[in-house]
C-alpha positions in Angstrom: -10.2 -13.7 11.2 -9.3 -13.1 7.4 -6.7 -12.3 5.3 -6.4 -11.1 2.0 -3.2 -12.2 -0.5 -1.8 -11.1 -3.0 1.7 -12.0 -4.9 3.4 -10.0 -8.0 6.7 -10.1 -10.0 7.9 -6.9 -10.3 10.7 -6.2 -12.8 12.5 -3.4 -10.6 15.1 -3.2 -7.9 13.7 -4.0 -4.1 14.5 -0.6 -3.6 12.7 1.1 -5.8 9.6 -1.5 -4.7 10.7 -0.3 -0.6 10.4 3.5 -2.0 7.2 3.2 -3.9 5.4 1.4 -0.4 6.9 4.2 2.0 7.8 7.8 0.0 5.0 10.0 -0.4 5.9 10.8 -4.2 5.8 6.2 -4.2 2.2 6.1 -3.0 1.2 8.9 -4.8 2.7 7.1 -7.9 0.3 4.0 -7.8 -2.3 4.4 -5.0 -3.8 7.6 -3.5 -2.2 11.4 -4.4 -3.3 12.3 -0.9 -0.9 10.9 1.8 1.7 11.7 4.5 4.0 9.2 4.9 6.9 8.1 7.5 10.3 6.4 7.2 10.4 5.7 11.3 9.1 2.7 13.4 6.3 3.8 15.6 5.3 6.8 13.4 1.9 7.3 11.4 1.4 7.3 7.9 -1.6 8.8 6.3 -4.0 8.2 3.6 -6.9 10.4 2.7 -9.9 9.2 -0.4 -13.1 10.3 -1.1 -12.0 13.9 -1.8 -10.3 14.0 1.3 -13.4 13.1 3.2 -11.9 9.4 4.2 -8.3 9.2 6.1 -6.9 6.3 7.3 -3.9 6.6 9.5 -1.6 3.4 10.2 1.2 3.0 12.4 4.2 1.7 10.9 5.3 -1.4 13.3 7.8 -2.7 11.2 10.0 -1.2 8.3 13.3 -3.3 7.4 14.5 -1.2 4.1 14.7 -3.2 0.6 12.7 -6.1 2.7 9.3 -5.4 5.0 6.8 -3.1 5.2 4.4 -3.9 8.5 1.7 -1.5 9.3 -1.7 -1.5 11.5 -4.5 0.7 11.3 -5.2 3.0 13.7 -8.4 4.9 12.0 -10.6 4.0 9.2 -14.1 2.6 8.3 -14.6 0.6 11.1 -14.0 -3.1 9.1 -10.3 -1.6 9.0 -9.1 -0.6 12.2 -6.9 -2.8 13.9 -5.9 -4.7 10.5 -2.8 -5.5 9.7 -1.0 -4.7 6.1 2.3 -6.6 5.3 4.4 -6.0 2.2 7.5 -8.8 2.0 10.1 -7.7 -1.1 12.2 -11.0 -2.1 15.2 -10.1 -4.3 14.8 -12.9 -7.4 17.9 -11.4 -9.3 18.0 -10.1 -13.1 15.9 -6.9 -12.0 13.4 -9.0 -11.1 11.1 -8.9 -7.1 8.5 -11.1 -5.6 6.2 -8.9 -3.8 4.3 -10.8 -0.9 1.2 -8.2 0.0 -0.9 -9.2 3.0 -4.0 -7.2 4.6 -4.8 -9.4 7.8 -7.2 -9.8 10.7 -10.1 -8.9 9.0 -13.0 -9.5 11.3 -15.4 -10.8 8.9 -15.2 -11.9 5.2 -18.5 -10.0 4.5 -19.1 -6.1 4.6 -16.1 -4.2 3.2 -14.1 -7.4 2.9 -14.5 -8.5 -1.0 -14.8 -5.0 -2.4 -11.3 -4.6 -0.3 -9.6 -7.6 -1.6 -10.8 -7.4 -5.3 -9.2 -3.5 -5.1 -5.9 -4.6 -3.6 -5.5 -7.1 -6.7 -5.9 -3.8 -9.3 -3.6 -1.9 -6.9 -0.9 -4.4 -7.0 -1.2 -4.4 -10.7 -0.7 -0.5 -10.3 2.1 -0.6 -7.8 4.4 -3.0 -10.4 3.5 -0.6 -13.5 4.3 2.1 -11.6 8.2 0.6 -10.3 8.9 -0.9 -13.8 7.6 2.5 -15.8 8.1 5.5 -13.0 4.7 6.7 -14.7 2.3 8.2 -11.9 -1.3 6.9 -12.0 -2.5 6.9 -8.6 -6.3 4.4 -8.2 -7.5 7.2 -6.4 -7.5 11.0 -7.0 -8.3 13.5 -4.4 -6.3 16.4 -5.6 -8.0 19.2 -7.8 -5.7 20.0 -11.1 -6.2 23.0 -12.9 -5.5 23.0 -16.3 
């Protein structure tokens, strides 16, 4: 098995890091404007890409407010069901968070595997602009705008 890792200081409150991993309106902030999300253990959160053509629908195993996040997926590209994601939020003080980001059991390290871990390295890098800013800029759009 595989795992990719990923570690960020985020100057925000663990909260606000919690809310952005499980509110709608959070992941729509830094990482897909398409999702339904859940705030109970055992429930499914999902995530559409690709214009909506691509959902991926995790279970949330574990959420432990301010602290864990703990999901597994359910449906997907193949490479991604039964993978494990794993968010840990440690409180440094003066504003400051250590986010611990882990997406685990990755059969193989080949196929979807580097183009997966290289994105969730840019998507960390938008999940702490979007805590310490509050500006919205999702990696992935689905939604039509009119202007």
């Amino acid at each position: 098995m595989t795992d990719s890792l990923h570690q960020v200081i985020i100057n925000a409150s663990d909260h606000c890091i919690y809310q952005a991993l499980t509110q709608n309106r959070g992941i729509q902030g830094w990482w897909t404007d398409c999702c339904e999300m859940t705030q109970l253990e055992g429930d499914l959160c999902r995530f559409w890409f690709d214009n909506q053509q691509t959902c991926f629908t995790m279970k949330a195993n574990k959420l432990l407010s301010d602290q864990r996040v703990f999901w597994l997926c359910l449906e997907g590209p193949n490479e991604w069901v039964d993978t494990q994601l794993w968010w840990e939020i440690t409180n440094l003080g003066n504003g400051q968070c250590r986010l611990d980001f882990k997406h685990m059991n990755w059969k193989k390290d080949d196929g979807l595997f580097p183009l997966c871990n290289s994105t969730w390295g840019y998507l960390m890098q938008s999940l702490k602009e979007y805590c310490e800013t509050k500006d919205a800029k999702p990696w992935f759009h689905n939604l039509q705008h009119s202007a």
